[in-house]
N, C-alpha and C positions, 0 to 999 in steps of 0.2 A: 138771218141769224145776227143777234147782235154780240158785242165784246166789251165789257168793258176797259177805260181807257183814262189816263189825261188828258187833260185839255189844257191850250192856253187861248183865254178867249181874249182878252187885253195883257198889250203887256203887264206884268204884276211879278210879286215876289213868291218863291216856291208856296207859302200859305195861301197865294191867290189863284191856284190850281184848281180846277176843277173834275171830278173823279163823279164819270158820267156813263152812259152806254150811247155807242155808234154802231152801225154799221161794219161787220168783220170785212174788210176789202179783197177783191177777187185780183187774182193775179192776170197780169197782163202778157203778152207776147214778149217772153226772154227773162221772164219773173219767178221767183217763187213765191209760195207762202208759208209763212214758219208759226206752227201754233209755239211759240216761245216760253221758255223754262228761265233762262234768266236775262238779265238787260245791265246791260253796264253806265256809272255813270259817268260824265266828262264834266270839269269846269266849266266847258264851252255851253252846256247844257242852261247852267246857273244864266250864263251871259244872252244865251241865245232867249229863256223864258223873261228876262228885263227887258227884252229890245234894244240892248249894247251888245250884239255881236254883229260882227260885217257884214253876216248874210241874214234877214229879216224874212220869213217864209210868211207867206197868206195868213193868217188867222180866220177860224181858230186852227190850232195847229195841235198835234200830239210830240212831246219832247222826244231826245233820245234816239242813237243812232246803231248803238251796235247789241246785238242781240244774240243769244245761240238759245238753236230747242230744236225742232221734229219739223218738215218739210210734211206738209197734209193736201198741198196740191200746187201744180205746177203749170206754167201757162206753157202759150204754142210755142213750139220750138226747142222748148227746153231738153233735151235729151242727156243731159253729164248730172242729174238729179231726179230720186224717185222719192214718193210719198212712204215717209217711213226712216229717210236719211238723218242721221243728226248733224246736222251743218251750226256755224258760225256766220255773221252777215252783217257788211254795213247794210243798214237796211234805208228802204223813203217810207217817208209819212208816218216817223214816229215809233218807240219801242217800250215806250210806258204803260204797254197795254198786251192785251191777251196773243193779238196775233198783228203779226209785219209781213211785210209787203218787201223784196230785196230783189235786187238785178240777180242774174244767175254769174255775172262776170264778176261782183263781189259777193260771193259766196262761197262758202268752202267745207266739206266734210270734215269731221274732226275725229283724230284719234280716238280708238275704244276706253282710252285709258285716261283721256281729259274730260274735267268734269265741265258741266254746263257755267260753270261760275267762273273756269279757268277760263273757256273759249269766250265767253263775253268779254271776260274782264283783258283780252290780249288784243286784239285787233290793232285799233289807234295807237297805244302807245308802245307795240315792238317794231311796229312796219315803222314809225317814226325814227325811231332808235337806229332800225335797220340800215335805214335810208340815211341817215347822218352819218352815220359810223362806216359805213361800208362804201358808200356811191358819193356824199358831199367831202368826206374825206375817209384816208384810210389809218389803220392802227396799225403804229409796228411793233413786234411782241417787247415789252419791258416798259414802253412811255407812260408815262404819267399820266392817267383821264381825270381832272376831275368834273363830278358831276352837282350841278349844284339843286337843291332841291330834292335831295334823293332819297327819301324816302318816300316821294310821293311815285304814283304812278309811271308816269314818262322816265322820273329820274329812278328807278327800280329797274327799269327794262333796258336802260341806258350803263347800269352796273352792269349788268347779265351780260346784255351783249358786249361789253367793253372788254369784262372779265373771259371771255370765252375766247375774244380775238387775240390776249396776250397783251391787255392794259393792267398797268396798277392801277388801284382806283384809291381816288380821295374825291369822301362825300362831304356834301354840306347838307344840313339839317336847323330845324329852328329852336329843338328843346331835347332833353338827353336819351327818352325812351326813342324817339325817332334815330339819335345817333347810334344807341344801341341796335336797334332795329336796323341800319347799316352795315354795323360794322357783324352783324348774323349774317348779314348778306352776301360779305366778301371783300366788303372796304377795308385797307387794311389803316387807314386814319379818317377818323369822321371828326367835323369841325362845327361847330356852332356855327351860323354866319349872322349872329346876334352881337357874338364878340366883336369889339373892335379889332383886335388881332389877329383875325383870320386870314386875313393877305399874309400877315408873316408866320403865321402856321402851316398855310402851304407853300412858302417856299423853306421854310426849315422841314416839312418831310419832305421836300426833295433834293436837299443835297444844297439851298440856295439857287438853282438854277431855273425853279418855276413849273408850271403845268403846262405838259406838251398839245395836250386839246383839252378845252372848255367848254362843257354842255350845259348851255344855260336856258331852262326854260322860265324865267323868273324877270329879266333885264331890270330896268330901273339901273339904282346904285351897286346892286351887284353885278351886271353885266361893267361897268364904271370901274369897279373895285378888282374886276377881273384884271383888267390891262395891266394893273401892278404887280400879279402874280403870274404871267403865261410867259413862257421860256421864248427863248428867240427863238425864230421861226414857228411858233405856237399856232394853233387853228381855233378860233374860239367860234361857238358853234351857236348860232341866234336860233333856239327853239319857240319861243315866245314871251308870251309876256304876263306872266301870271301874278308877277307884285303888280301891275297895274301904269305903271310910268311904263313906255316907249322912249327908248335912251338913244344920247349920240355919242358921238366917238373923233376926239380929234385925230384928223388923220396924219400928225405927224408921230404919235404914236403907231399907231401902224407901220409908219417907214421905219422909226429907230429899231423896232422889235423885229423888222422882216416879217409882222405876221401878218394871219389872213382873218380876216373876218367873213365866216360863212354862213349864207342864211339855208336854212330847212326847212322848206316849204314843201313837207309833202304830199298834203292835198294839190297843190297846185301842180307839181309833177306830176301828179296821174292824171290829171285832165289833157295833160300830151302825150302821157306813155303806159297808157293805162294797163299796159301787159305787165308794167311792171308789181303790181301787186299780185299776180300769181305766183311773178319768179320771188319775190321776197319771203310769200309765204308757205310756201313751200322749203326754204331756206330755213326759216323759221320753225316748221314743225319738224325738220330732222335736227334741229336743234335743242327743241325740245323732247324728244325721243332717246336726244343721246343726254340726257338732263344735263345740257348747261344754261338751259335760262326756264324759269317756270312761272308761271304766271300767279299772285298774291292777293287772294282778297281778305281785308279787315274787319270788314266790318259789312251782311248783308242784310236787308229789309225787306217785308213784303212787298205785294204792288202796291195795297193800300195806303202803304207808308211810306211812299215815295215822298213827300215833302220833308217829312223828316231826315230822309237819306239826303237830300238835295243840304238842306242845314247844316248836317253834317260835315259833306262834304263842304261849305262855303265856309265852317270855319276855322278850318286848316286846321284841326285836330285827328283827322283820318290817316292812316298811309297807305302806301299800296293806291288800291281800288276800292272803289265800292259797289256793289250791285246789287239789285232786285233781286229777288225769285218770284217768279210767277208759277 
C-alpha cells in the first residue's frame, strides 16, 4: 500500500519539495502507526528542508515531526495502545504525509474534547514552555515574565504557562495585530520590539525595576537588549534563536545584575531523562482540562499545500501555529 507524502530529495527551498507516493511504513517493535488527521509545523522544519539545521537526516527524507490522528496498527510489545486510539506523537521519518511511524514512549492519547489541530499544534512548544518555566527555573506568583516573541507559537505557550503559574506577563511582538493578538491572550502590556524604546517600556511597566524572567526565543539584539531591562536577580531564559544571530553576553553584566542566564534545551534533557515527557504531559493536559492554557492554530492548509504553509510560516506573518489537515 502506498501513501502519499513529501519529500526532500536535495537540500532545497519549501518550492523545491517533492509530493510523491512511498511506501506506508509498518511499525516496528515498541511503535505505532497513526493514519494522521493533522501535522504541525515548526520553523525547525524551514531549517531542517535547507540543510541549516544541526541535525542533517539521510535523504531523501519526509519533513515534519509532530502529528495527531487514529493509531491503525501497533507493533510488538506495544500494549498502553489500540488501533482506533486517537493519540498525539512526535513521530520518525516524517509527518507530511498520510501515515507516521512514532515510538509508543512519545505518544500520547488525547482528550475527547481536543481537536486534532489542537493536539498537533501543542507538543513542542508547551513541554518547551513547561520545561523552562517549571524545572530551568520557577515562577513566583506576581513576577514579571516577559515573553519575547509571543505571539508566535513557543511564545503563546510561554504566556499560558506563565499566566497560569501566577506571572504578569509583558509581550513582545513585531507589528500591532499580533500585539493585539497578546494582549486577547492575557498580556497585560504588549510592546513592539521594532521600537527603539522598548527596553524602557518594560521597565516603566514595571514600576522601574525590570523583568523578573526573560523567555527569549529570538536572541541576536534582543537577547543583547534584554540585559538592560531584567530586574536584579533576573533569569533570562535562552530558548533559541529564531532572528538568526547566536549572541554573547559580557559576563560582567551578569555579575552587576546577580542574574542568571539560563539555557533550555529541551530535546537534549530528554535524551537523559526521557521519563520526563510523560510527567510533563500529563501536567499539561490537566492543564488543559482545567482551561488555563489551550493550544491556537491560525492559519491551516491541506497536505497538498504544504509549501505554501512552510512560506507562510517562513515569513513571519503567522501566529500561533500552523498546521496541515490531512
Amino acid at each position: 500500500m502506498n501513501m502519499k507524502a513529501w519529500r526532500v530529495n536535495e537540500w532545497c527551498e519549501p518550492d523545491g519539495l517533492e509530493y510523491t507516493e512511498i511506501p506506508v511504513p509498518e511499525p516496528k517493535a515498541g511503535e505505532i502507526r497513526i493514519s494522521n488527521k493533522s501535522a504541525a509545523l515548526n520553523f525547525y522544519d524551514i531549517l531542517m528542508i535547507q540543510g541549516k539545521y544541526q541535525v542533517k537526516p539521510p535523504r531523501p527524507f519526509t519533513p515534519g515531526s509532530e502529528v495527531s490522528g487514529i493509531v491503525d496498527a501497533v507493533g510488538e510489545g506495544v500494549d498502553n495502545f489500540k488501533v482506533g486510539d486517537r493519540v498525539q506523537a512526535m513521530a520518525t521519518g516524517g509527518t507530511f504525509c498520510e501515515y507516521s511511524i512514532a515510538p509508543a514512549t512519545k505518544s500520547f492519547k488525547i482528550p475527547d474534547e481536543m481537536s486534532y489541530e489542537e493536539a498537533a499544534a501543542m507538543i513542542v512548544i508547551y513541554q518547551t514552555s513547561y520545561f523552562g518555566l517549571t524545572h530551568r527555573t520557577t515562577i513566583r506568583p506576581g513576577e514579571w515574565l516577559l515573553v519575547h516573541a509571543a505571539a508566535g507559537g513557543v511564545g503563546l505557550s510561554a504566556m499560558q504557562i506563565g499566566k497560569s503559574l501566577g506571572a504578569r506577563i509583558i509581550a513582545t511582538a513585531g507589528n500591532q495585530d499580533k500585539l493585539n493578538f497578546c494582549l486577547s491572550q492575557g498580556a497585560e502590556f504588549a510592546i513592539n520590539y521594532n521600537d527603539e524604546t522598548w527596553v524602557e517600556q518594560v521597565k516603566k511597566a514595571t514600576g522601574g525595576r525590570g523583568a523578573d524572567i526573560i523567555y527569549d526565543p529570538v536572541g541576536g539584539e534582543i537577547f543583547d537588549l534584554s540585559t538592560k531591562c531584567i530586574a536584579p536577580e533576573g533569569r533570562l531564559l535562552v530558548i533559541g534563536f529564531a532572528g538568526g544571530t547566536i549572541p554573547s553576553i559580557a559576563a560582567n553584566r551578569i555579575l552587576l545584575k546577580n542574574m542568571s542566564v539560563i539555557g533550555v534545551y529541551w530535546g537534549g534533557y530528554l535524551e537523559l531523562h526521557p521519563e520526563y515527557m510523560h510527567e510533563a504531559q500529563n501536567a499539561l493536559f490537566q492543564m488543559y482540562a482545567d482551561g488555563r492554557i489551550k493550544p491556537h492554530v491560525s492559519e491551516s492548509y491541506s497536505l497538498h499545500n504544504a509549501p505554501d504553509a512552510l512560506k507562510a510560516l517562513a515569513s513571519r506573518k503567522t501566529y500561533a501555529k500552523v498546521v496541515l489537515v490531512i
